[in-house]
C-alpha positions in Angstrom: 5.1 -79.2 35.0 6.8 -79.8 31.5 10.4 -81.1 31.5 10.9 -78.1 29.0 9.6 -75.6 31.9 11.7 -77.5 34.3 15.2 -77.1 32.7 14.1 -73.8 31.7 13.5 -72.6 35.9 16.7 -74.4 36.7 18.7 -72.6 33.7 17.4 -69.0 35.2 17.9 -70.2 39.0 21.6 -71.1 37.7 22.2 -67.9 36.0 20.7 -66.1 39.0 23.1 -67.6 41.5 26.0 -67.2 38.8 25.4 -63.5 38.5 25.1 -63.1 42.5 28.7 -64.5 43.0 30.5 -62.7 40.2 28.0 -59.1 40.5 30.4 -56.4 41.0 31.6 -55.2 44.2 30.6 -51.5 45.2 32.3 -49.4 47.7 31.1 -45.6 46.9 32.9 -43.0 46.2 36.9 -42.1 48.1 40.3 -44.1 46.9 40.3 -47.9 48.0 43.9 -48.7 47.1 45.9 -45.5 47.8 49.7 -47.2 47.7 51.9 -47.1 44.6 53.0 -50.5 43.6 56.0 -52.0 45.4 59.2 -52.9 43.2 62.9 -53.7 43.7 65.5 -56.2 42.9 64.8 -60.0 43.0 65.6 -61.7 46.0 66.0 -64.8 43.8 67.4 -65.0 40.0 66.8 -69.1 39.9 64.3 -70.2 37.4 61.0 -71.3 38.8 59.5 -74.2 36.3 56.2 -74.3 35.4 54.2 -77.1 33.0 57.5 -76.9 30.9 58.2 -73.4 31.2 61.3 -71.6 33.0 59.9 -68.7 34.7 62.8 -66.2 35.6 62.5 -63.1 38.2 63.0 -59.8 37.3 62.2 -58.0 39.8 60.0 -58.4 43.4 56.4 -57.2 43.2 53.7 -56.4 45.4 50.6 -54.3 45.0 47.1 -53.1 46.7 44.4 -52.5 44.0 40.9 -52.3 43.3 40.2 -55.1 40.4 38.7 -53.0 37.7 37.9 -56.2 35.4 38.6 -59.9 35.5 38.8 -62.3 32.5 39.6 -66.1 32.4 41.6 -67.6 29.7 41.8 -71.7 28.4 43.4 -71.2 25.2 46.2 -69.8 23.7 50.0 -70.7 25.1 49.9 -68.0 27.4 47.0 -70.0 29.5 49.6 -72.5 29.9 50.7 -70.4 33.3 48.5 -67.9 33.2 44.8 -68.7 33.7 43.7 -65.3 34.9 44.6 -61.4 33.9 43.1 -58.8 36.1 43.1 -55.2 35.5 44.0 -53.3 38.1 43.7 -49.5 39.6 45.3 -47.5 42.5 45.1 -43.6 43.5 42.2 -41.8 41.8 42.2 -45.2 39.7 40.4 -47.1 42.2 37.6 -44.4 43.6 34.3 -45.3 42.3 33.5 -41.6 41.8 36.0 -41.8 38.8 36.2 -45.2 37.7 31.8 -44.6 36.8 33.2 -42.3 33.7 35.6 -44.7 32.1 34.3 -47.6 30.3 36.5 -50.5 30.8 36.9 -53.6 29.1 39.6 -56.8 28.7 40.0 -59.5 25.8 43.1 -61.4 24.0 44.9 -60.6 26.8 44.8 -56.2 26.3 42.8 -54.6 28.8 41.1 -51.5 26.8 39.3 -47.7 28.5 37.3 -45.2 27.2 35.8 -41.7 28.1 33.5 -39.3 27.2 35.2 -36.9 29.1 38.1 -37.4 31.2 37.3 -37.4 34.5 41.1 -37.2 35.6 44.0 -36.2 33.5 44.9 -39.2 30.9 48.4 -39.7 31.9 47.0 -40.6 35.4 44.6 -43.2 34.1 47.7 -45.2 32.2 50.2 -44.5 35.2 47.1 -45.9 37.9 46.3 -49.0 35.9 47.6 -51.7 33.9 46.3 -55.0 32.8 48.3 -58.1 34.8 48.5 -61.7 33.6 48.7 -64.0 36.8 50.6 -67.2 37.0 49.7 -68.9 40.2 52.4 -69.8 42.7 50.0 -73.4 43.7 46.7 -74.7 43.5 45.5 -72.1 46.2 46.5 -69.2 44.6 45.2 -70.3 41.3 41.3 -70.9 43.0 41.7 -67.4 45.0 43.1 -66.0 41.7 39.9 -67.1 39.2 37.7 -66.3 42.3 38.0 -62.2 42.2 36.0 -60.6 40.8 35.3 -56.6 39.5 35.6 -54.2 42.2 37.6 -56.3 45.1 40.4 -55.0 46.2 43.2 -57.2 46.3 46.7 -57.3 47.5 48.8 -59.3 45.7 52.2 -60.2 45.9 55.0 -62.3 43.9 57.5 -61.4 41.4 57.7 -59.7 38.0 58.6 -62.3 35.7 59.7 -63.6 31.9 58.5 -67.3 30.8 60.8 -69.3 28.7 59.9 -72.3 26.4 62.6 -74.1 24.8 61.3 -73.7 21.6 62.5 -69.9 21.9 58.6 -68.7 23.5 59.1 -65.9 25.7 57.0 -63.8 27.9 58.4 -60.6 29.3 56.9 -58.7 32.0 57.0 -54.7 31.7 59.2 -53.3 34.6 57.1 -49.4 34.6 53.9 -48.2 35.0 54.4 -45.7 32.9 54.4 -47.3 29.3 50.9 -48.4 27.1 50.0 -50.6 24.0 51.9 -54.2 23.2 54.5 -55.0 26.3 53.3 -53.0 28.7 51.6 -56.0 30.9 52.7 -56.9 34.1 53.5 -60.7 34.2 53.2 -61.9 37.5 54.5 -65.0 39.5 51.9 -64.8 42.5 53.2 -66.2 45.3 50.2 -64.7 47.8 46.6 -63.4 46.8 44.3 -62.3 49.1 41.0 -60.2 49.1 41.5 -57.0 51.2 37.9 -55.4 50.5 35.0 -57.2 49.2 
């Protein structure tokens, strides 16, 4: 056997294992994450610092949620604290039934869905799902965090947050489900992560 044929067997072997840990979870059709998000007042207004940054609660935050995508970031600021954003569906959002009619999709930190035909009335869609940046808590919750993958549901629980630089950077967390396009990302101090389903 050629060294060429060699690297080339352990090359597919690699991407065959890769794509068996990261293959998207199924679960058939019904809701997996029926709950609305949980949100009310901080019980903390200190700053939390982070790699330079003061992170300040807004509000407390905890949700159940099927992961409808997953992508990892290494560059730009914002990777500084948050390695991770996951987009996320409850209700009708996370039953597999609908989510196989909406084409969904992440990148420079938007998280972007499209339809032939609505499968559920629009306003549900951007009211059952939002794109979340992560910032880990710790080490632990950064490996669960860059561990989930599309279709796990997850519950998830920290505080709603804005990241200060003292340079004047800022990073402001949306405080409603209900608003779309540039600001309306959850940014999330994750305090606890862990994989309900999946």
């Amino acid at each position: 056997m050629t060294l060429t044929r060699l690297i080339f067997i352990v090359l597919v072997l690699y991407g065959g294992i890769h794509w068996w840990h990261q293959r998207p979870v199924t679960h058939g059709p019904g809701v997996t994450a029926s709950d609305e998000p949980i949100q009310s007042r901080a019980d903390s207004d200190s700053a939390i610092t982070k790699h330079g940054y003061n992170i300040v609660p807004l509000q407390d935050f905890s949700i159940d949620a099927r992961v409808l995508s997953a992508t990892h970031y290494t560059f730009g600021r914002e990777a500084d604290l948050s390695p991770v954003d996951l987009a996320l569906g409850w209700g009708r959002m996370s039953d597999e039934s609908v989510l196989k009619n909406i084409s969904i999709s992440q990148s420079g930190r938007f998280y972007f869905w499209q339809v032939q035909e609505f499968p559920i009335p629009r306003s549900e869609i951007e009211t059952h799902s939002a794109n979340m940046h992560m910032i880990p808590a710790d080490s632990e919750v950064e490996k669960t965090l860059l561990s989930i993958k599309q279709g796990q549901v997850v519950h998830i629980s920290g505080y709603l947050v804005e990241a200060k630089a003292s340079d004047g950077w800022h990073w402001r967390s949306s405080l409603t489900r209900d608003d779309t396009g540039a600001g309306a990302c959850e940014v999330v101090y994750v305090k606890s992560v862990y994989v309900t389903q999946g």
